[in-house]
LOLUM-306662 format. One record per residue (C-alpha): residue number from 1; y, x, z. Coordinates in Angstrom, 2 decimals. Layout:
<rs>
{n = NUM	north = Y	east = X	up = Z}
...
</rs>
This chain:
<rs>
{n = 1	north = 57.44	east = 92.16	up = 1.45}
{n = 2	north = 54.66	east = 91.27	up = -0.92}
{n = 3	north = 53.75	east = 93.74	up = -3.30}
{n = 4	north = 51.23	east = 91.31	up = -5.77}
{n = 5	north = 51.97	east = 87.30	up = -6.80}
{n = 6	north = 50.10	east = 86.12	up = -3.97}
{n = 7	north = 52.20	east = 83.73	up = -0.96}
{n = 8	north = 51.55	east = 83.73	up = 2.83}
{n = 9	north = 51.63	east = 80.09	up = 4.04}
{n = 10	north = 55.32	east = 79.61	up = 4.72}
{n = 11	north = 55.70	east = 79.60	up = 1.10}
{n = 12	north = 53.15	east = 76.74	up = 0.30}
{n = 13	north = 55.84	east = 74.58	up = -0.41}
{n = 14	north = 57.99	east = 74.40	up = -3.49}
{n = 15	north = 60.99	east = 76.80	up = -4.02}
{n = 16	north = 64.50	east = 74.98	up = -5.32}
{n = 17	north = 65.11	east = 78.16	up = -7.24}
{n = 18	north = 62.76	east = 80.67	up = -8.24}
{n = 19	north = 65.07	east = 84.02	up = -8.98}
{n = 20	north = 63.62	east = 86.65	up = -11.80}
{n = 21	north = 65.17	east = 90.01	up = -10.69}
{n = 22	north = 63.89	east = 92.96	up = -13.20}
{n = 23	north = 64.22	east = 96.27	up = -12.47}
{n = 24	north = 63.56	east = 99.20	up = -14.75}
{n = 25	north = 64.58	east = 103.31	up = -13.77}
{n = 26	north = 68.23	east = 102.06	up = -11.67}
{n = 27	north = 69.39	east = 103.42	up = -8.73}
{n = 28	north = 67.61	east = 101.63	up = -5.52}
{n = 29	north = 70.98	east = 100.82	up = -4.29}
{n = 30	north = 71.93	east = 98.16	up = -7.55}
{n = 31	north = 68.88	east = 96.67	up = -7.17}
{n = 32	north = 69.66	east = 95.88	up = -3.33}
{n = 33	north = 73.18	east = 95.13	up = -4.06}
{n = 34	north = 71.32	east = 92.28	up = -6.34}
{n = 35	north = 69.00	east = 90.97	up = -3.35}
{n = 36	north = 71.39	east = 91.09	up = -1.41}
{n = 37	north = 73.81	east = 88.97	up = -3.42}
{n = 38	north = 70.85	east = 86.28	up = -3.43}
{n = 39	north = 70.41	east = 86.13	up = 0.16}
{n = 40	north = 73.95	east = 85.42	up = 0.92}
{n = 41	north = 74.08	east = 82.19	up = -1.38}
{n = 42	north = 73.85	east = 78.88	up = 0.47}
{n = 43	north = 69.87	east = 78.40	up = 0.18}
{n = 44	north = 67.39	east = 78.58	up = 2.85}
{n = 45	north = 64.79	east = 80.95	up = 2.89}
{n = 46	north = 61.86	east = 78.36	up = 1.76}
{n = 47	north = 64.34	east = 77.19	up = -0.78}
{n = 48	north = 64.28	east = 80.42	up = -2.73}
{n = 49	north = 62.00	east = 82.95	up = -4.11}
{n = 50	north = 62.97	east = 86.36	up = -5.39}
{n = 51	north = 60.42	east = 88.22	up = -7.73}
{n = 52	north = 61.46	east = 91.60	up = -8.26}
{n = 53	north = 59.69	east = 92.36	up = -11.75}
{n = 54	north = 59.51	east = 96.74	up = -11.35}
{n = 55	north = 58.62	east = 96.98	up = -15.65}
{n = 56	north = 57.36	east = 100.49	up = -14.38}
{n = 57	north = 59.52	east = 102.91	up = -13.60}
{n = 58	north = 59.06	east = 105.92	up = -12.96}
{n = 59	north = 59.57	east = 105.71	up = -9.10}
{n = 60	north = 58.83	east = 102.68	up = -7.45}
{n = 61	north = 61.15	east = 101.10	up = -5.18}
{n = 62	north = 58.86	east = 100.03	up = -2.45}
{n = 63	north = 60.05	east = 101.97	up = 0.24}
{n = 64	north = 63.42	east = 101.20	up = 0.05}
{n = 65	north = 62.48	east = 97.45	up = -0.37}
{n = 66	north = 60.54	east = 97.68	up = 3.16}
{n = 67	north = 63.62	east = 96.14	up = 4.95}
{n = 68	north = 63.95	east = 92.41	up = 3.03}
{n = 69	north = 60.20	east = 91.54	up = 4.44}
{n = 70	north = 58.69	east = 88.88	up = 3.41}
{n = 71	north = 61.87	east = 87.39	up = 1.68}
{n = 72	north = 61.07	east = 89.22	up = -1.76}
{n = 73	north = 57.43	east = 89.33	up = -3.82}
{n = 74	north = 57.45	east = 92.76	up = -5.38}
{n = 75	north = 55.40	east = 93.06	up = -8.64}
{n = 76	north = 54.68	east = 96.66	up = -10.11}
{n = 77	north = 53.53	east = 96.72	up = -14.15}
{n = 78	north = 53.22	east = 99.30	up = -16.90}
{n = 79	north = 56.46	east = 99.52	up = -18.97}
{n = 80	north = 56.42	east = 97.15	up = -21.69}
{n = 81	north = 59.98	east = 96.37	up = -21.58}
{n = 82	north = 62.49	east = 93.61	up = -20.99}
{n = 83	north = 60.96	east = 90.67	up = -22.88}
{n = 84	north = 57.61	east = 91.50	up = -20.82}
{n = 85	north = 58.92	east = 91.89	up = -17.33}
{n = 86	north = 60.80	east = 88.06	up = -17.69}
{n = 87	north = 57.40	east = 86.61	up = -19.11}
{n = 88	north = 55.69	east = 88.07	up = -16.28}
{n = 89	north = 58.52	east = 86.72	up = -13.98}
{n = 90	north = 57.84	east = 83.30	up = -15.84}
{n = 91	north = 54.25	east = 83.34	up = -15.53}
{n = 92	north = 54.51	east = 84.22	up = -11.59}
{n = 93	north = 57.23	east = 81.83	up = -10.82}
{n = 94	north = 56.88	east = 78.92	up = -8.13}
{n = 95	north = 60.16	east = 77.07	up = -8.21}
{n = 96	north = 61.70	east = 73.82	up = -10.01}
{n = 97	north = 64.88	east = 76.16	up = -11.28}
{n = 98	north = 64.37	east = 79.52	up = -13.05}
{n = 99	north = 67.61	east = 82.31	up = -12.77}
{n = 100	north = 67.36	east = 85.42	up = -14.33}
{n = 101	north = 69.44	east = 88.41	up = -12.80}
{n = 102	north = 69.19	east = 91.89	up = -14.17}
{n = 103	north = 69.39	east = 94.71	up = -11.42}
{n = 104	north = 72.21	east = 96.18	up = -11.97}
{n = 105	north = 74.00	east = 93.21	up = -11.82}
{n = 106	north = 74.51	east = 90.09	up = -9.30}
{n = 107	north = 75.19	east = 86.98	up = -8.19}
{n = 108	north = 79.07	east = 86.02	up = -7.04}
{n = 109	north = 78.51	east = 83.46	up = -3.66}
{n = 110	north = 81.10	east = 81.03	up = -4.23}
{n = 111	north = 80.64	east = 80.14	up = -8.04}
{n = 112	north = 77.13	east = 80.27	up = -7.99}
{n = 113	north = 77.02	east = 77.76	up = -4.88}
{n = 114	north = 78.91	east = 75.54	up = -6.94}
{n = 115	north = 76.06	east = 75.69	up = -9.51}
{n = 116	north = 73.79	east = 74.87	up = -6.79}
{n = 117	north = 75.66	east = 71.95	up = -5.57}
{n = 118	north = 75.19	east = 70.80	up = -9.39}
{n = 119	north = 71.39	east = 70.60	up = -9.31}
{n = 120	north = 71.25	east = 69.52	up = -6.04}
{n = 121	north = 73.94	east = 66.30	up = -6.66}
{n = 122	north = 71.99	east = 65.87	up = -9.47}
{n = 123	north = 68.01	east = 66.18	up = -9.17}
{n = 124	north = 67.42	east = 65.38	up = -12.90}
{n = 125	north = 69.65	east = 68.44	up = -14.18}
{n = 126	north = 67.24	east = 70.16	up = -16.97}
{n = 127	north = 70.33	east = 73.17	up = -16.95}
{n = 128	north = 73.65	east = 74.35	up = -15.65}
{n = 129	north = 75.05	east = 76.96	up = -18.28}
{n = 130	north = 78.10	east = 78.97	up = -16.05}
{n = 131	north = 80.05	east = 81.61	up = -17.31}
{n = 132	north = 79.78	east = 85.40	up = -16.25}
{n = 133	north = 82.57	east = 88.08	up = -15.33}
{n = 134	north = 82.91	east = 91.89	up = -15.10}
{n = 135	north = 85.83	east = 92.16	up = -12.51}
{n = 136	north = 85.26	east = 91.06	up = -8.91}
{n = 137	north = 88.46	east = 88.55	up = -8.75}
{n = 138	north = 87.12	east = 85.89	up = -6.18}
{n = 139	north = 87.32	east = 82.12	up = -7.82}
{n = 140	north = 87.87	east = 79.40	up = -5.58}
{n = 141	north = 88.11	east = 75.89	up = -7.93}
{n = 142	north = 85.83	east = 74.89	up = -11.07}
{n = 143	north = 85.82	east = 72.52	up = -13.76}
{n = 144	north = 82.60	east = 70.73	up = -14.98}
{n = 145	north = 82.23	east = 69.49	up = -18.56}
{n = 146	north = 80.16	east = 65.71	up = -18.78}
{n = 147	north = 76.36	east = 66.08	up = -18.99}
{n = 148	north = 75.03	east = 66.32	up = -22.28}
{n = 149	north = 71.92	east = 67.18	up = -24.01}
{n = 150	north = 71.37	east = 70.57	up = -25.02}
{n = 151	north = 71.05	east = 69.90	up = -28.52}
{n = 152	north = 74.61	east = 68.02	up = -28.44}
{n = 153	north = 76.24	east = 70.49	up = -26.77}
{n = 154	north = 75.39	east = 72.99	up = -29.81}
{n = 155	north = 76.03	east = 71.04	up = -32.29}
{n = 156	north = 80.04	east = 71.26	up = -30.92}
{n = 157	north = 80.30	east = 74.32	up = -29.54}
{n = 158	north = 79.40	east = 78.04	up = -30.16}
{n = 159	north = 76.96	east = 79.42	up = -27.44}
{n = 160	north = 76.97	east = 83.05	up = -25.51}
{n = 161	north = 73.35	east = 83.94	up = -25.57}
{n = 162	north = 72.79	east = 85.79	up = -22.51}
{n = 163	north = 69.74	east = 84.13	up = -20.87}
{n = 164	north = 71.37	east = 85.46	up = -17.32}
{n = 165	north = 73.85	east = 82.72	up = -17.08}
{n = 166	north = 71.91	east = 80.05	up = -16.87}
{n = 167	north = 69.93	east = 78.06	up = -14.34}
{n = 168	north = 66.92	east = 75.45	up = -16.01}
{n = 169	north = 64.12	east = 73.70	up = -14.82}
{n = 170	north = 60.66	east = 76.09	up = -15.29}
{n = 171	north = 59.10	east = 72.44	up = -17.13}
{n = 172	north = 61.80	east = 72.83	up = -19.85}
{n = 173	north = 60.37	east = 75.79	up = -20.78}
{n = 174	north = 57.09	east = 74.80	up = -22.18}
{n = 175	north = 55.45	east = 77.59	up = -24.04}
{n = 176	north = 58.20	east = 79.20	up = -24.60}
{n = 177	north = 58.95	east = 82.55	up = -23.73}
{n = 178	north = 60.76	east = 85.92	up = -24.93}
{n = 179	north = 59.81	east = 87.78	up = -27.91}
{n = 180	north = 58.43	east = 91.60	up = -26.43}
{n = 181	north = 59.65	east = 94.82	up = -28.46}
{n = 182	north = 62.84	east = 93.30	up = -29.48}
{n = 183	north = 66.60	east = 94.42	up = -28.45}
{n = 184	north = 68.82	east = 90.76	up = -28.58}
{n = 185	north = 65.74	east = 88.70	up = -27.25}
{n = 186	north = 68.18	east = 86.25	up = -25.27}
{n = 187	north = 69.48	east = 85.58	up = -28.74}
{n = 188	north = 66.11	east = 83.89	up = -29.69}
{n = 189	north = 65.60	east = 82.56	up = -26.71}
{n = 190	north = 68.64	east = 80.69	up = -25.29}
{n = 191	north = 69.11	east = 78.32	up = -28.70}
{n = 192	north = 64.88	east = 77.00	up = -28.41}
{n = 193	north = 65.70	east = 76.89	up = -24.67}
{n = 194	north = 68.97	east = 74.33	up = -24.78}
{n = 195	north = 67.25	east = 71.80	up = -27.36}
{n = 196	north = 64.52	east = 71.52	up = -24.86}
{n = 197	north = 67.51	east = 70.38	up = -22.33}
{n = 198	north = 67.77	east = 67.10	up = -22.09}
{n = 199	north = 70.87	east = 66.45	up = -19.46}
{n = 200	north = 72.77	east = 70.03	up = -19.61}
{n = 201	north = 75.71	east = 70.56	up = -17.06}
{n = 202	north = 78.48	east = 73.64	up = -18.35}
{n = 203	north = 80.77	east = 74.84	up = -15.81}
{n = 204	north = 83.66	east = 77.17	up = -15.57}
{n = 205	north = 82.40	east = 78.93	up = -13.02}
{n = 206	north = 81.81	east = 82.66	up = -13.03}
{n = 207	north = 79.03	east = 83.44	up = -11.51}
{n = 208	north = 77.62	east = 86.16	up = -12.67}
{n = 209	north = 78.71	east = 89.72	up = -12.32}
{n = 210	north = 77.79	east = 91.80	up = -15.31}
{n = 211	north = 78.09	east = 95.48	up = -15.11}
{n = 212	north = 79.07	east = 97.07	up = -17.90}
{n = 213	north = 77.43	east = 101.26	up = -18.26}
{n = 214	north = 77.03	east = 103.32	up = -20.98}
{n = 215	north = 73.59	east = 102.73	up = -21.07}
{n = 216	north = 73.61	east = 99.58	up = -22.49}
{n = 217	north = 72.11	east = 98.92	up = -26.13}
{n = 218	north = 75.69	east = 98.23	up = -27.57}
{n = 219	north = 77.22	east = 101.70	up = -26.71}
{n = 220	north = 74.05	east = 103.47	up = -28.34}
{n = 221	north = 75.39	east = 105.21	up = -31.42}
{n = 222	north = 72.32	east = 106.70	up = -32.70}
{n = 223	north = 71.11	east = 106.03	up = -36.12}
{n = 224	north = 67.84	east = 104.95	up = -35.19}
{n = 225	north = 69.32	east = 102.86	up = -32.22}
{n = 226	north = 71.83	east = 101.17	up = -35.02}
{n = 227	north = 68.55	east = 100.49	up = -37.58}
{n = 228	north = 66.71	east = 98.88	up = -34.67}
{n = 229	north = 69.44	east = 96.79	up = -33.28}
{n = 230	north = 70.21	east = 95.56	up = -36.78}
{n = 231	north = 66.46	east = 95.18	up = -37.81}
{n = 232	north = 66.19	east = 93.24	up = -34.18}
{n = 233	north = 68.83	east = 90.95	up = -35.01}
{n = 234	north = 67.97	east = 89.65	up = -38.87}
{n = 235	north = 64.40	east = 89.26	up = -36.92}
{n = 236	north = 65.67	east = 86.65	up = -34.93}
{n = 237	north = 67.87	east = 85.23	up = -36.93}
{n = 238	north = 64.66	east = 85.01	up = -39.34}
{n = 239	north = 62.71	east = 83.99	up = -36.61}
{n = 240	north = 65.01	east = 81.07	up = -35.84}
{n = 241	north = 65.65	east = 79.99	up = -39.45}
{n = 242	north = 62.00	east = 79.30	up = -40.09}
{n = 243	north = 62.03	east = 76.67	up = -36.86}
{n = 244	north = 64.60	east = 74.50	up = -38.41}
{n = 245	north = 61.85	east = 73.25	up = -40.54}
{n = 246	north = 59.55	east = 72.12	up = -37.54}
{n = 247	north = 62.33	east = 70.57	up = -35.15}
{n = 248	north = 63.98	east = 67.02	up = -35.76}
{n = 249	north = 67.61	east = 66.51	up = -37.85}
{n = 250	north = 69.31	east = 66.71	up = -34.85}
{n = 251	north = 68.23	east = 69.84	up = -33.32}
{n = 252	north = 67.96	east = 71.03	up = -36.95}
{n = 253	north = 71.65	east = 70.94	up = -37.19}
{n = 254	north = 72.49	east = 72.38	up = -33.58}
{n = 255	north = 70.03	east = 75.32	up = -34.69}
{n = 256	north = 71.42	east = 75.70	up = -38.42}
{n = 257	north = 74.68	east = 76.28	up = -36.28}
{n = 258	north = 73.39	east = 79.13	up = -34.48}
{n = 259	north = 71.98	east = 80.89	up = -37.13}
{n = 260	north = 75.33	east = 80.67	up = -39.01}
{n = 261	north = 77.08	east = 82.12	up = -36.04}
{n = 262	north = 74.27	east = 85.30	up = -35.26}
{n = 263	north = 74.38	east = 85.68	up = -39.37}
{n = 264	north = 78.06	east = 86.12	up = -39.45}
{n = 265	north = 77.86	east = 88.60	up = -36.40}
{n = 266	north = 74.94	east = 90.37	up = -37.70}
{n = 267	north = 77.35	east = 90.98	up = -41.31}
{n = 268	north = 79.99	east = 91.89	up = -38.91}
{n = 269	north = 77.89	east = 94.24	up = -36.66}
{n = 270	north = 76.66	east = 96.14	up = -40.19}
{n = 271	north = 79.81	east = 96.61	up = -41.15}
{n = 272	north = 81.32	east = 97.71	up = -37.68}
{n = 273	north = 77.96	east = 100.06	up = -37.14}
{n = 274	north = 77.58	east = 101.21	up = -40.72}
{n = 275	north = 80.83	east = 101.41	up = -42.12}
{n = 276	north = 79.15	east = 101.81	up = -45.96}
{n = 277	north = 79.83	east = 99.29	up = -48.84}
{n = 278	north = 76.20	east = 100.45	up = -50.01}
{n = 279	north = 74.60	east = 99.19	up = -46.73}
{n = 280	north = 76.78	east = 96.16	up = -46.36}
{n = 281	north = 75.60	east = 95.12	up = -49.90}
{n = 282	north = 72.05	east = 95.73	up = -49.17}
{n = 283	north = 72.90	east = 93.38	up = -46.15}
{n = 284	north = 74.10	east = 90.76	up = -48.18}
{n = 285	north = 71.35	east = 90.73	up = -50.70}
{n = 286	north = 68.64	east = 91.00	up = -47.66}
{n = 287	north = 70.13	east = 87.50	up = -46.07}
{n = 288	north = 70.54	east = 85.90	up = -49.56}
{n = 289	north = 66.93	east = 86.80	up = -50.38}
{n = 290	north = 66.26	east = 85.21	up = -46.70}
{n = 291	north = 67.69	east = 81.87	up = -47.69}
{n = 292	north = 70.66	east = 82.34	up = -45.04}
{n = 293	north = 73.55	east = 84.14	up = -47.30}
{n = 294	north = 76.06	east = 82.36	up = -48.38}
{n = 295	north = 76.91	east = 81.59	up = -45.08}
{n = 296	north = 76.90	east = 77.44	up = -44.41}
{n = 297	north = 80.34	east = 75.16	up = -45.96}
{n = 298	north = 80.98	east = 74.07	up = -42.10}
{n = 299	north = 84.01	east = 73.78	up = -40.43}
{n = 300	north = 82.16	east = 75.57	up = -37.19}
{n = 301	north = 85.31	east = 77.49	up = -36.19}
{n = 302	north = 88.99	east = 78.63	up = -37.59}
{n = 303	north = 87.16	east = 82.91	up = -37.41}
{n = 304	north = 84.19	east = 81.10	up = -38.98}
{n = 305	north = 85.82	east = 79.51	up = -41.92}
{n = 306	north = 87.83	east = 82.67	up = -42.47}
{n = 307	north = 84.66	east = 85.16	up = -42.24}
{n = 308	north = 82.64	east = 82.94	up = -44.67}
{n = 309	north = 85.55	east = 83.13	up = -47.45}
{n = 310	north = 86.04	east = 86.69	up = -46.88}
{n = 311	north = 82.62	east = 87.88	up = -46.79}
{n = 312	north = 81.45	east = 85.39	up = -49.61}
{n = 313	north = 82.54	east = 87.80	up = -52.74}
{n = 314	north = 82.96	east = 91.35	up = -53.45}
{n = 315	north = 86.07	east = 91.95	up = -52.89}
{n = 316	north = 86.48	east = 89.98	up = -49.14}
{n = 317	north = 83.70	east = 92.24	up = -48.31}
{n = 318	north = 85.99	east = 94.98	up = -49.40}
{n = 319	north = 88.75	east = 93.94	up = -47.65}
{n = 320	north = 86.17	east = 92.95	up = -44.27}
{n = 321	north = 84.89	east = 96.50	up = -44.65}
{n = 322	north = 88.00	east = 98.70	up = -44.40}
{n = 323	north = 89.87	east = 96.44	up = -41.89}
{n = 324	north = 87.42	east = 95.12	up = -39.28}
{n = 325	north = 87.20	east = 98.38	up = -38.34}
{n = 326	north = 90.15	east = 99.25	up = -37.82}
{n = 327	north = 90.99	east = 95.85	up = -35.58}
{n = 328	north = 87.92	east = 96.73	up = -33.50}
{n = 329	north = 89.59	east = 100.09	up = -32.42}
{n = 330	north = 93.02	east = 98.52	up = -31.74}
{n = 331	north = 91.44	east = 96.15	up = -29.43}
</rs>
């Protein structure tokens, strides 16, 4: 095992996939649950490379990560948080394909494989977008959708934004990278990521395993936790908006999309989180002052349509306010 970025000379050559692992104050066994979910896909050893980004916690794994060898590059770095510890991945990565996996999750052998047969049957791949589960059912048969360009794809479809459940080519990337301090940074990242893609393949498969804990972001109830998550979101959504005017028509549109779909959440996450027709107006008058309220005439999506009508006067909002919560808690 290497504990700094530097390769002993059976890795000289380029890695197929190049696997981003971050690991922040989990149990030792997740994290080797997630190596070890790597090492049993189809790819050889010099075809892979699995950085294990430690975003310093406060006791290092090493010991425990003794027994993988030389098969993992272990990088220690002061805690600067999620965004950080996948740039540093970024910057340290060798291989044509980047996948990030979060610790406490992994990889499920059979689907992914099937991604990997993608980008192997097809060299020129820029990204294969997969799907992700949180039950362990085992999938045996999978269903492609025709290659497309990034941009194309959302332009016609609404996007999940998890940067996890994806595979791309590192040159896509460019200078882009993920914006530190902020909670929902696969949010900004994912849309400028998939109009970089030129040839995009999105399969059925599930293979990711996402493990859902109570430490997650969206179960922290808090009402500084709320403010940030909020604040975080608008930021992007600002972020994003202000791009439009530097991209071409095309990817204008396919972005425009996006930020009509994470404005319409971020209403509906103010009035799920805050529950007050005070705050939810403040909301309203914050995203009109931002250029992005009323939400966009489009026919997006039937829940779209029906969200922009509603939430477009007073007394929709009214109406959104005292019943969204209540469908949230049915479901």
């Amino acid at each position: 095992m290497q504990n700094n970025p530097l390769r002993t000379s059976h890795q000289e050559a380029q890695p197929l996939v190049t696997f981003i692992v971050t690991f922040y104050n989990l149990p030792v066994q997740m994290l080797c649950k997630c190596i070890d979910s790597i090492l049993a896909l189809s790819l050889k050893c010099e075809e892979r490379e699995i950085l294990i980004i430690d975003d310093g916690s406060e006791v290092s794994p090493m010991n425990s990560l003794m027994q993988y060898g030389d098969k993992i590059i272990y990088i220690r770095q002061p805690n600067g948080g999620l965004s950080v510890a996948r740039n540093k991945g970024i910057e340290t990565a060798t291989g044509k394909y980047l996948q990030f996996v979060d610790a406490d999750d992994y990889l499920v052998a059979t689907p992914y494989n099937h991604c990997l047969d993608i980008i192997c049957t097809n060299s020129d791949i820029d990204m294969v977008m997969f799907d992700f589960s949180d039950n362990t059912a085992n999938q045996q048969s999978f269903s492609d959708q025709p290659i497309v360009s990034g941009t194309e794809y959302m332009l016609k479809n609404n996007i999940h934004g998890t940067a996890c459940c994806y595979l791309f080519q590192r040159t896509v990337l460019s200078d882009l990278r993920f914006t530190p301090d902020i909670w929902h940074e696969d949010e900004e990242f994912t849309p400028q990521l998939l109009i970089r893609a030129e040839r995009l393949c999105v399969t059925n498969a599930k293979a990711y395993y996402y493990y859902k804990h109570s430490g997650s972001i969206t179960t922290q109830a808090d009402n500084e936790s709320i403010d940030k998550r909020l604040s975080d979101i608008r930021g992007v959504i600002k972020r994003l908006y202000m791009i439009c005017d530097r991209v071409p028509r095309s990817e204008r549109l396919a972005m425009q999309r996006r930020i009509a779909q994470l404005t319409m959440d971020y209403i509906y996450q103010n009035i799920i989180l805050k529950r007050s027709s005070q705050a939810l107006e403040q909301c309203i008058t914050e995203l009109r002052n931002d250029g992005l309220f009323p939400l966009p005439d489009r026919d997006y999506s039937q829940k779209y349509k029906w969200f922009r009508q509603m939430s477009n006067h007073r007394l929709g909002r009214a109406i959104l306010l005292r019943t969204l919560p209540l469908l949230k808690r049915e479901r």
